[in-house]
LUMKEGU-816277 format. One line per 4 residues: number of its first residue (from 1); for each residue x negated, y negated, z negated of N, C-alpha, C, O. Coordinates in Angstrom, 2 decimals, padded with zeros to 5 digits. Layout:
# residues N
NUM = X Y Z X Y Z X Y Z X Y Z; ...
This chain:
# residues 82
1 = -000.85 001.18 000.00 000.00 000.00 000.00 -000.89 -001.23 000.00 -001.90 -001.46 -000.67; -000.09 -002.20 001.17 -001.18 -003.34 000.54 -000.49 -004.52 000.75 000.21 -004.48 001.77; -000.45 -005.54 000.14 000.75 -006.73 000.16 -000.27 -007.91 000.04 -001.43 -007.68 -000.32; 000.09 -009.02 000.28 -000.04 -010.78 000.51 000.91 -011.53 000.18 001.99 -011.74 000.73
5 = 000.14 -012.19 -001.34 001.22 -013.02 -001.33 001.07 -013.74 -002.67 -000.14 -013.82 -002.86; 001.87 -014.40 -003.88 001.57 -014.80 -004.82 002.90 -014.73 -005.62 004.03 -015.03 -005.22; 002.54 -014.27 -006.79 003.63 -014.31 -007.79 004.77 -015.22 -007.71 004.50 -016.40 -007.94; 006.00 -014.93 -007.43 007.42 -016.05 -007.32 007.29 -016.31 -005.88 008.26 -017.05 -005.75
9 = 006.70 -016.23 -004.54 006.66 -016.45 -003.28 006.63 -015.77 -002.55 005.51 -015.36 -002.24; 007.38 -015.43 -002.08 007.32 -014.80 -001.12 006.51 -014.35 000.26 005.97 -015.13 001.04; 006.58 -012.64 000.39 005.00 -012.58 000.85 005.56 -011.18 001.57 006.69 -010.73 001.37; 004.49 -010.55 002.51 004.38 -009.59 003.19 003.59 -008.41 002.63 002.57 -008.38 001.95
13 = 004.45 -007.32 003.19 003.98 -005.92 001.99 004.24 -004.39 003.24 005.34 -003.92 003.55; 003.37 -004.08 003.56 003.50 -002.34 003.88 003.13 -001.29 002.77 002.49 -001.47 001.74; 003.69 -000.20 003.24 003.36 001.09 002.21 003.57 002.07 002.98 004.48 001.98 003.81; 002.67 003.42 002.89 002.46 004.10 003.63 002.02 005.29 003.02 000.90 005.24 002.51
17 = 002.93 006.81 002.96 002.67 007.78 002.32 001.17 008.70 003.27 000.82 009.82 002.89; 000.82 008.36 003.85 -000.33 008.86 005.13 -001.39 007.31 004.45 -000.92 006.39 003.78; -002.96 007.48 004.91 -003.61 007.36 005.18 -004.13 005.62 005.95 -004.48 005.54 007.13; -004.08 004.58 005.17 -003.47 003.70 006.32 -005.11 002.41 005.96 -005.97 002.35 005.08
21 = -004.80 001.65 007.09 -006.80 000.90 006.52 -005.36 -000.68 007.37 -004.49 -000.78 008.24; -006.08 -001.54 006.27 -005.56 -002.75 006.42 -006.55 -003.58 007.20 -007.68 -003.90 006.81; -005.78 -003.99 008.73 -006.27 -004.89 009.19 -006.57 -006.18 009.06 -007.69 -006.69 009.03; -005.33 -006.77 008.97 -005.44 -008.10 008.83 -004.17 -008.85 007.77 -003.01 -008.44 007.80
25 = -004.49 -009.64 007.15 -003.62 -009.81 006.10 -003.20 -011.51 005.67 -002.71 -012.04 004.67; -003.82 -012.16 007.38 -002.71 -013.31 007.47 -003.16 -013.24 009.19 -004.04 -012.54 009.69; -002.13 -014.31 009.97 -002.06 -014.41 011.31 -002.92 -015.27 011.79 -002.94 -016.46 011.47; -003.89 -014.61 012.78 -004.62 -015.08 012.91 -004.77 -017.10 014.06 -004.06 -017.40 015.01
29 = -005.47 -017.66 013.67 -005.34 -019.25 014.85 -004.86 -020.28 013.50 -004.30 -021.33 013.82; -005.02 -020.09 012.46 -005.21 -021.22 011.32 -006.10 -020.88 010.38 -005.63 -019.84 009.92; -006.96 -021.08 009.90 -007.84 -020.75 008.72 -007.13 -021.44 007.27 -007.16 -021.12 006.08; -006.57 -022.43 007.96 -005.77 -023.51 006.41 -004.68 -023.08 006.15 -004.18 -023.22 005.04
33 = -004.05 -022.40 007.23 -002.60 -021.85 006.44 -002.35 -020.42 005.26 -002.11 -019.29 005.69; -002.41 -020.60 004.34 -002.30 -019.64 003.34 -001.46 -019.11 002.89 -001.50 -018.34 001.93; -000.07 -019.63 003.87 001.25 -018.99 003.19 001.18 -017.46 003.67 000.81 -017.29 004.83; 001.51 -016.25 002.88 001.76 -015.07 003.13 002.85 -014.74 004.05 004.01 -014.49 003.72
37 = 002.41 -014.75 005.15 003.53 -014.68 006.37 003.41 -013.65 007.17 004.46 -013.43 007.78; 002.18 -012.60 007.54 001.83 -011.82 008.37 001.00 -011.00 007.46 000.49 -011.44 006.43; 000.87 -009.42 008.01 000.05 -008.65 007.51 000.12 -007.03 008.68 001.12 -006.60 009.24; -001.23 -006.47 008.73 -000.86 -005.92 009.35 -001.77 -004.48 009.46 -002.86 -004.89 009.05
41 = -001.95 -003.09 009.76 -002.57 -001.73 009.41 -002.25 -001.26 010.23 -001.34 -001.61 010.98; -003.13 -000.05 010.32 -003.27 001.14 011.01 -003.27 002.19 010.40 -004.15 002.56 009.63; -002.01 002.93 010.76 -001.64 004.30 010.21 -001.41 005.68 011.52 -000.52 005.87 012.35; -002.55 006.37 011.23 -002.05 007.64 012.58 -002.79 006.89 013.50 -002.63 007.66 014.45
45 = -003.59 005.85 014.04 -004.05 005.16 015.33 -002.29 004.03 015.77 -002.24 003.39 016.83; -001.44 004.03 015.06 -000.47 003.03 015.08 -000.30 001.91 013.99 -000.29 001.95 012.76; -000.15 000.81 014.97 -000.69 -000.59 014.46 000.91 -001.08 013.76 001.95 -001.14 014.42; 000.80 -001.34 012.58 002.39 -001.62 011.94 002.05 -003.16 011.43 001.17 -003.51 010.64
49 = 002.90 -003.88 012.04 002.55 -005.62 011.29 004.56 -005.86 010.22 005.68 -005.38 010.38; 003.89 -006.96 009.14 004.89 -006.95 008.82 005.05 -008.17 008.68 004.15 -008.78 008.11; 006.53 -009.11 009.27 006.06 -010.55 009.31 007.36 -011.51 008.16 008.51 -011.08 008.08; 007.07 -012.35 007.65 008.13 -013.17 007.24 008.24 -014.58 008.00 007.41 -015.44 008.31
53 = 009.49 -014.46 008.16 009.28 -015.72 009.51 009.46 -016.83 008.86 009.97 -016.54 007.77; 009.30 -018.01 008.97 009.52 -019.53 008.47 010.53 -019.96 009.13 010.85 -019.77 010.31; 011.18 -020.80 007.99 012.63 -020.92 008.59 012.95 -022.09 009.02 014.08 -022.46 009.36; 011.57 -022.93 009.01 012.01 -024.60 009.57 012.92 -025.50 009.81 013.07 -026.06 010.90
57 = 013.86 -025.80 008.43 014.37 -026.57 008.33 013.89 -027.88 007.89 012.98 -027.71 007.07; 014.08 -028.87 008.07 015.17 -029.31 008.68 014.56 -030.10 010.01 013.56 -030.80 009.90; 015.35 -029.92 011.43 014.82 -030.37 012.32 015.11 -031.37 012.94 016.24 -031.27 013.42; 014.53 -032.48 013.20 013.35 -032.41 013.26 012.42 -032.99 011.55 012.83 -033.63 010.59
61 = 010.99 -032.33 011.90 010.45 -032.42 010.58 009.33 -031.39 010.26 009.15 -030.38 010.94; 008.51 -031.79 009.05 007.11 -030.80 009.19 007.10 -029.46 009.40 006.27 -028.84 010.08; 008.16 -028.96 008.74 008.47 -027.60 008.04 009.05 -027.12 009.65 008.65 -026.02 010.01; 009.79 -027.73 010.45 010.17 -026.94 011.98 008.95 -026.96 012.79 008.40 -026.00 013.32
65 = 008.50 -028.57 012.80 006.74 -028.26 013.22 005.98 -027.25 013.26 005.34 -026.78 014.20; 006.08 -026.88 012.04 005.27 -025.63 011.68 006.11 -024.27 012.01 005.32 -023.35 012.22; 006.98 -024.02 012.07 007.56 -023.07 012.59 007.11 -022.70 014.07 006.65 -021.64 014.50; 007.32 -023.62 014.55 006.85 -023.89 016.54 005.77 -023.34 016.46 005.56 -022.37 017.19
69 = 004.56 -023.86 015.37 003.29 -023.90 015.89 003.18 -022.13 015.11 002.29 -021.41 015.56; 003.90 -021.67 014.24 003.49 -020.41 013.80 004.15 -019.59 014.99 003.50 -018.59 015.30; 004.87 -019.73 015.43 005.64 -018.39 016.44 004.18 -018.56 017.67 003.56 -017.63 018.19; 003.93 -020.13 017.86 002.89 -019.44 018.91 001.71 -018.56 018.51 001.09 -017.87 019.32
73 = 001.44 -018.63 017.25 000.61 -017.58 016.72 000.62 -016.71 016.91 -000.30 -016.01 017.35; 002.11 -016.33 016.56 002.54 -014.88 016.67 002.38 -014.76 018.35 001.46 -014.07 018.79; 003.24 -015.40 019.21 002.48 -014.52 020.45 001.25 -014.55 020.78 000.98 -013.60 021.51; 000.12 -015.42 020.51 -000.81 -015.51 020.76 -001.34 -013.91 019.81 -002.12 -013.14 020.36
77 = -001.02 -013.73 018.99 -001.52 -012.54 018.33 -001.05 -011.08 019.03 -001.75 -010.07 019.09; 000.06 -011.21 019.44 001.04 -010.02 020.14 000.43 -009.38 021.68 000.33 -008.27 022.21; 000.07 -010.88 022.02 -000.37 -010.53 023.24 -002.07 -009.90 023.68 -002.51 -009.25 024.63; -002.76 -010.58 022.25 -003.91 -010.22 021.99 -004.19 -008.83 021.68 -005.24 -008.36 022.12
81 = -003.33 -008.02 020.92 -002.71 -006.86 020.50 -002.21 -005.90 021.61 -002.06 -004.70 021.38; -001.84 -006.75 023.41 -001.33 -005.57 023.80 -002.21 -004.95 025.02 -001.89 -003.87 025.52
């Protein structure tokens, strides 16, 4: 099992009765962002990510800003991945 995240906040968590090696345990294309949002392992040679999405309210405003700029992460990571 291996989780990200901080006491009272919400965070990203796999568990795995097999054998599993933790890749990566935030998304990669920010070094400053520290919120527990992405995490991700290899179990069997299959890559399992687990994501909490940001919910960017209210728009317009920082918090949707950042939403925009995290989803391109995510494809930028997805696609890197395929």
């Amino acid at each position: 099992m291996a989780q990200s995240g901080r006491a009272s906040v919400p965070g990203t968590a796999w568990q795995s009765w097999r054998a599993a090696t933790n890749r990566c345990s935030s998304l990669p294309g920010n070094p400053q962002d520290h919120q527990a949002r992405y995490i991700e392992a290899a179990v069997n040679g299959v890559l399992i990510a687990s994501i909490y999405l940001p919910h960017g309210n209210p728009q317009p405003g920082p918090k949707f800003s950042y939403k925009l700029a995290w989803f391109e992460r995510l494809i930028t990571r997805a696609a890197d991945l395929m």
